[in-house]
N, C-alpha and C positions, 0 to 999 in steps of 0.2 A: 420385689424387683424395682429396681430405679430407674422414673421413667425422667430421667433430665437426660439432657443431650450435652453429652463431654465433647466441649471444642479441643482441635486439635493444641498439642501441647511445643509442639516445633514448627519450623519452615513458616509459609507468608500467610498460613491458613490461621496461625496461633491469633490470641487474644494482643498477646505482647508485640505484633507484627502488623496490628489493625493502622495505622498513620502509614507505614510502607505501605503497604495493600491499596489502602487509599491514592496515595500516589502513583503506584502503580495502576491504577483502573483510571487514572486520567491520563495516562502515558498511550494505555491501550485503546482508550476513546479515540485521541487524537490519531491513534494509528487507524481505528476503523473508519473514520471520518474520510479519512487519505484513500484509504480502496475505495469507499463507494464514490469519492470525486473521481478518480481514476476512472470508474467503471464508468461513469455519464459521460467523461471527457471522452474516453475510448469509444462509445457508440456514435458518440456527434464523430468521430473523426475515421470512425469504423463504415460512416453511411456517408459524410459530405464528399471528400475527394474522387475528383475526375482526374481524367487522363491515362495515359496507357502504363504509365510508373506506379500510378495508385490502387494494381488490385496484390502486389505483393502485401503492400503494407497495410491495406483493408481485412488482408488473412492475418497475417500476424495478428492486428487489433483484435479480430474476432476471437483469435485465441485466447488471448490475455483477459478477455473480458472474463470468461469463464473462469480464471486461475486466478484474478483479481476477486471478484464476489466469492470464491470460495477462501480468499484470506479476509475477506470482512467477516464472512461466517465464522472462521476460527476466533479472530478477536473478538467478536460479539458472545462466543460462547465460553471465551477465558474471561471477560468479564465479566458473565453472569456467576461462573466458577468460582467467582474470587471476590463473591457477596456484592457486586459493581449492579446499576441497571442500564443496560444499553440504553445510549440516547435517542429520542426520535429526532425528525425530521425540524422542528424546529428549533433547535440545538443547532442545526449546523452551521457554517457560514464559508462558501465557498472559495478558494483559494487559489487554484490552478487556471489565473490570468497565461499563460504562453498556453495552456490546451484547446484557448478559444478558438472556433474556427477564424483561418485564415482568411484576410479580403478576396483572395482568388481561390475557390475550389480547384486550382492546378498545384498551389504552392506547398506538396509534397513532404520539399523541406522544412517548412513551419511544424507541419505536424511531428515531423522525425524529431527536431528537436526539443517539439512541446513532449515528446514521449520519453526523450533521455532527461529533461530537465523534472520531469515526475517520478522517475524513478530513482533519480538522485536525492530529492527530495524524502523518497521512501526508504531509500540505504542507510541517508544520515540517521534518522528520525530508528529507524530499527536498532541500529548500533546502539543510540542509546538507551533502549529498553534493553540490549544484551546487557549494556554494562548496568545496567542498573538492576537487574536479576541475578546477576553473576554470582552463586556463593548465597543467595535469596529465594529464590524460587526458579527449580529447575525446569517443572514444566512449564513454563512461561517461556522462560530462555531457550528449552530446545524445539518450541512453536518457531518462534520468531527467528530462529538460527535458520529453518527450513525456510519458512519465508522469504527472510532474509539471500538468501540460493535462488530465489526463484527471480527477484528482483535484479539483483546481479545479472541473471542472464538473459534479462528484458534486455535492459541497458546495455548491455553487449554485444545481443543483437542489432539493437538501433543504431549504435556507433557504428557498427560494420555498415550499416544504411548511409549513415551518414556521410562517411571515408569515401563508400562510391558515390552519391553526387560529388562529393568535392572533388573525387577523381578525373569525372567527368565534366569540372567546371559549371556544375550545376548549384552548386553553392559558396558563396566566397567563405575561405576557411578564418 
């Protein structure tokens, strides 16, 4: 009986796919990188705001946190998939300057946009791993397509946030 291990002979697992692969598992780093900021930024902005406008968008946050760490968990676990080693904590280097708390724990709208402005952020950065999986490796690309869904409808939500202060002259548009 032969005990060697036959690498796969197609798709991003093969031998001949090992440089894609590669770059793909820095694609998916920098995507895991992006939830877990997300997920700090969302609890500072989940716990700082005051006011009687800031417990809708405190629920939201809460929510997201949860759907946020569970899309770092999928990227963490496609890269482990795909022969990658998740980075730690000294690896990172933070980047979501508009998520910092706002000078005024009233100012609402800071956060709404530091929320649309992260998950735009998250949209672009995703489309590029669609496209860059497309025709390459499909479990990767039908991960991030759901992700992808789920970000869209952050940002969709927030905008609808947004629309009403501006409605309400509560932010200049």
């Amino acid at each position: 009986m032969n005990s060697s291990i036959r690498s796969s002979s197609q798709g991003i697992l093969s031998d001949d796919s090992a440089d894609k692969r590669q770059e793909l598992v820095e694609l998916l780093k920098k995507a895991y990188f992006m939830e877990i900021e997300t997920v700090m930024s969302y609890i500072t902005n989940s716990v700082n705001p005051d006011g009687v406008r800031a417990q809708e968008i405190i629920e939201s946050l809460e929510e997201d946190i949860v759907e946020e760490l569970s899309h770092a968990r999928q990227f963490a676990a496609r890269i482990k998939e795909l022969y990658g080693v998740v980075p730690g904590s000294m690896d990172f280097t933070p980047e979501q300057s508009y998520l910092q708390p706002p000078e005024h724990q009233t100012d609402i709208v800071h956060v709404v946009k530091g929320v649309i402005e992260a998950e735009t952020g998250a949209i672009e950065h995703y489309n590029r791993i669609i496209e860059f999986t497309e025709g390459v490796d499909p479990v990767t690309n039908d991960m991030v397509i759901a992700i992808l869904r789920d970000e869209e409808g952050h940002r969709r939500l927030f905008e609808g946030y947004l629309r009403e202060y501006e409605a309400e002259g509560l932010s200049p548009r």
